[in-house]
C-alpha positions as CSV (number, residue, x, y, z in Angstrom):
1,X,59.0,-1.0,59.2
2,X,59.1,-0.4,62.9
3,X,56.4,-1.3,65.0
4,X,55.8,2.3,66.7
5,X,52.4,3.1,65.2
6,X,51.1,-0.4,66.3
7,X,52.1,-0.6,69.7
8,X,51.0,3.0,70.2
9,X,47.5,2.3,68.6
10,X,47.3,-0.9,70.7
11,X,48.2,1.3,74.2
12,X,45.4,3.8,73.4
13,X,42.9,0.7,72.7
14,X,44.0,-1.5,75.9
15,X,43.8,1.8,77.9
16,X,40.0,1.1,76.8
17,X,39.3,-2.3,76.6
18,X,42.7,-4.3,77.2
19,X,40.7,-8.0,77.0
20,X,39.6,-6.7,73.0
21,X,43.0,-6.0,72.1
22,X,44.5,-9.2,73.5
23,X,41.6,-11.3,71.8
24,X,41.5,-9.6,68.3
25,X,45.5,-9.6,67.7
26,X,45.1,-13.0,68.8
27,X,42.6,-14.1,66.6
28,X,44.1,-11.9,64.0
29,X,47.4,-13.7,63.9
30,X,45.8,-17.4,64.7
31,X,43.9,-16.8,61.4
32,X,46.7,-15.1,58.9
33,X,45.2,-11.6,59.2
34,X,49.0,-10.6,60.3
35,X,52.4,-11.7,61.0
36,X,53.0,-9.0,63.3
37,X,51.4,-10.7,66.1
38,X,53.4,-12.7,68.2
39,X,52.9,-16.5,69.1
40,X,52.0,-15.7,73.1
41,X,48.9,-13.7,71.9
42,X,47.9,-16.5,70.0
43,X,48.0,-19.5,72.3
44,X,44.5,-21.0,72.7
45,X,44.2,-20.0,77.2
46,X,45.6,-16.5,76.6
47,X,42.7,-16.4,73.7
48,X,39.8,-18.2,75.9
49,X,40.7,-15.8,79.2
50,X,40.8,-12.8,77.1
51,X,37.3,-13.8,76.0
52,X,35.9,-14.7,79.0
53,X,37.0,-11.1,80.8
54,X,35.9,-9.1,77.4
55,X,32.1,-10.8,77.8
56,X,32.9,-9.8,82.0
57,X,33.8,-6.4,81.0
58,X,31.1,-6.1,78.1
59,X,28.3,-6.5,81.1
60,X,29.9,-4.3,84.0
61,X,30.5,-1.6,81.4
62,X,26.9,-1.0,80.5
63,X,26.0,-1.2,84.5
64,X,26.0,2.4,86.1
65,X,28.8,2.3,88.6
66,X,29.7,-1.1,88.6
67,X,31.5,0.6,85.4
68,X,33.4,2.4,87.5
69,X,34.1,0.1,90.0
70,X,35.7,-1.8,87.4
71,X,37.2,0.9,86.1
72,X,38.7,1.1,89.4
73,X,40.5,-2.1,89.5
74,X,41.8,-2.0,85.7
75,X,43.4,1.6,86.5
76,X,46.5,-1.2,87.3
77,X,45.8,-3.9,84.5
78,X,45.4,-1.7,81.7
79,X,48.4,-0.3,81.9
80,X,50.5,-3.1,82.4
81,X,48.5,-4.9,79.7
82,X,49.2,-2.7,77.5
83,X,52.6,-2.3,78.3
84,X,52.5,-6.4,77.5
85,X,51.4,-6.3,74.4
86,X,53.6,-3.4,73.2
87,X,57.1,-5.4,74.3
88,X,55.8,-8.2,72.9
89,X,55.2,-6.9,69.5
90,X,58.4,-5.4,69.8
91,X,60.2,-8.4,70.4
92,X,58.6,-10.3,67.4
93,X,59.5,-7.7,65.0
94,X,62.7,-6.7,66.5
95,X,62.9,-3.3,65.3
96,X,62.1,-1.1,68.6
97,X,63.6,-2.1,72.3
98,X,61.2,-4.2,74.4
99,X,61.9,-1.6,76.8
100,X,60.9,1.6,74.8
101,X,57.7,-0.2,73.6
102,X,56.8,-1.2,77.1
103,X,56.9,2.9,78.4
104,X,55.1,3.4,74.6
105,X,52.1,1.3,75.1
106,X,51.7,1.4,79.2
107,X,51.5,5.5,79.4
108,X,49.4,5.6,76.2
109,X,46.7,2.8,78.1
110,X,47.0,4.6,81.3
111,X,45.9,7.8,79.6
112,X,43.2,6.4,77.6
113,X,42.3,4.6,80.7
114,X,42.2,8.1,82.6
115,X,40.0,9.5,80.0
116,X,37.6,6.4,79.7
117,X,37.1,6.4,83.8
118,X,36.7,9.7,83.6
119,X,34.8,9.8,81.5
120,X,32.1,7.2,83.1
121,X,32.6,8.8,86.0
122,X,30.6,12.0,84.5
123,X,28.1,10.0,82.9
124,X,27.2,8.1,86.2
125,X,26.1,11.8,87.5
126,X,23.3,11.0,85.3
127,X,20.3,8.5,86.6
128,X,19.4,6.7,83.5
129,X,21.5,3.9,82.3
130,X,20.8,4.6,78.5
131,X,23.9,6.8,78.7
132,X,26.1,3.8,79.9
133,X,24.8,1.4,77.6
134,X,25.6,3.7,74.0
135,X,29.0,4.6,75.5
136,X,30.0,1.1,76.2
137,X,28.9,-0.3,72.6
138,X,30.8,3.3,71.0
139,X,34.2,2.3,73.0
140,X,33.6,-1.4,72.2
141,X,33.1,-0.9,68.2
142,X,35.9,2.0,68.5
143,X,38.6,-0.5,70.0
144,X,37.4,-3.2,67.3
145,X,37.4,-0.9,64.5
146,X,40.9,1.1,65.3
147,X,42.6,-2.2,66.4
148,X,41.5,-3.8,62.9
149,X,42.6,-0.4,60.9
150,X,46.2,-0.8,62.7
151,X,46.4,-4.1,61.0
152,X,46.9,-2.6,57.4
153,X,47.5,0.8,58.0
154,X,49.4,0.9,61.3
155,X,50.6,4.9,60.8
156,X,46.9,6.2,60.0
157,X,45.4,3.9,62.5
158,X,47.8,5.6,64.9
159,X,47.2,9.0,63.9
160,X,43.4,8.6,64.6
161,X,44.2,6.8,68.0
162,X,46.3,10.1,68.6
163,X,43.5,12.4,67.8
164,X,41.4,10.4,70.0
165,X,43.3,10.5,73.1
166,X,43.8,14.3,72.9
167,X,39.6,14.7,72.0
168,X,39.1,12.9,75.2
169,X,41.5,14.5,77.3
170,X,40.3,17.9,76.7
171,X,36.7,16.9,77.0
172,X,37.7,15.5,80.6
173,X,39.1,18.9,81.0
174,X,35.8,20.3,80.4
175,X,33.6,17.5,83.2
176,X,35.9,17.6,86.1
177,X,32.5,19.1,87.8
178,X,30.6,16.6,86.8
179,X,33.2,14.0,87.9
180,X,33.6,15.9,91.0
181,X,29.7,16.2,91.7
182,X,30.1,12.0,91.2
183,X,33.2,11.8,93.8
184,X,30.8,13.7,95.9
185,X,27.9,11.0,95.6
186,X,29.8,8.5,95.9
187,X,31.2,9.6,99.2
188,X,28.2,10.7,100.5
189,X,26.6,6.8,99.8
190,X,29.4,5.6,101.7
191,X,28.9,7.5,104.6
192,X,25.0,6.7,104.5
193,X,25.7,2.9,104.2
194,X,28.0,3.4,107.0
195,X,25.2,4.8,109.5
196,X,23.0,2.6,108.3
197,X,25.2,-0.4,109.4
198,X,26.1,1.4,112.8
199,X,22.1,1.6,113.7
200,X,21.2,-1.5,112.4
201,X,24.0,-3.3,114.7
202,X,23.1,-5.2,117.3
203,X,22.9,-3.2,120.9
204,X,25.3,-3.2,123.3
């Protein structure tokens, strides 16, 4: 059975939270769960840093614009994560190129990454942090539970992943003002904290 559907659903999910994906098909192959998991992603340090950055992640995620400040930074490491873990599920099963699974599961995390910081970004236009909070335990639970469905139905798990990605790309489609009204803020805070610093300097 090739391993398409898995690496596909496992782009969309590291596109979201790449530390989850590495730490569940890790723990999913230490324990049995699967043999599609390869050995790397079961190796006790690649397990105890994947766990250490999902409880790092599970804290700036709920926090209104550190989220996105973080998202910032994982624009690159999702991607390539994902990328990661598709070549090397591809090499343990050996029935799609390393190559072809890499492309698969990178541009599948970088668009679910695109929608998920873009999606934070429209939240963070709204003061409360409630907002944050729900979203972050809905993408959490959504990783865990998609990532555990690709286990034993890989094809239905990537169908859903599939439906998901397009959802949340058309309702970006639909905020770009609000994430534009954020870009905005977020300028204009800059600018003030630059202003400030120039008057508080020291005089000449």
């Amino acid at each position: 059975m090739s391993v398409l559907p898995l690496v596909f659903t496992s782009g969309w999910a590291s596109g979201i939270n790449a530390y989850a994906v590495v730490l569940l098909l890790g723990l999913f192959g230490l324990t049995g769960v699967s043999d599609e998991v390869p050995q790397t992603l079961q190796r006790p340090e690649v397990l105890i840093v994947a766990g250490v950055l999902f409880l790092c992640e599970a804290v700036a995620d709920k926090i209104p614009y550190v989220d996105s400040a973080w998202d910032s930074v994982h624009t690159v490491v999702r991607p390539l994560a994902g990328a990661w873990v598709g070549a090397l599920l591809a090499g343990h099963s050996g029935s799609l190129s390393d190559v072809a699974a890499g492309l698969v599961g990178g541009s599948t995390a970088l668009a679910s990454h695109t929608v998920k910081a873009g999606t934070r970004m429209a939240v963070n236009t709204s003061p409360e942090p409630v907002s944050n909070i729900v979203l972050s335990f809905a993408e959490d639970l959504g990783v865990a539970g998609i990532v555990t469905f690709a286990m034993f139905h890989p094809e239905a798990a990537a169908v859903v992943a599939a439906v998901l990605l397009v959802s949340g790309l058309v309702v970006l489609v639909l905020l770009v003002s609000r994430i534009r009204r954020f870009l905005r803020r977020r300028a204009q805070r800059r600018e003030e904290r630059r202003l400030a610093s120039h008057l508080s300097g020291p005089p000449d």
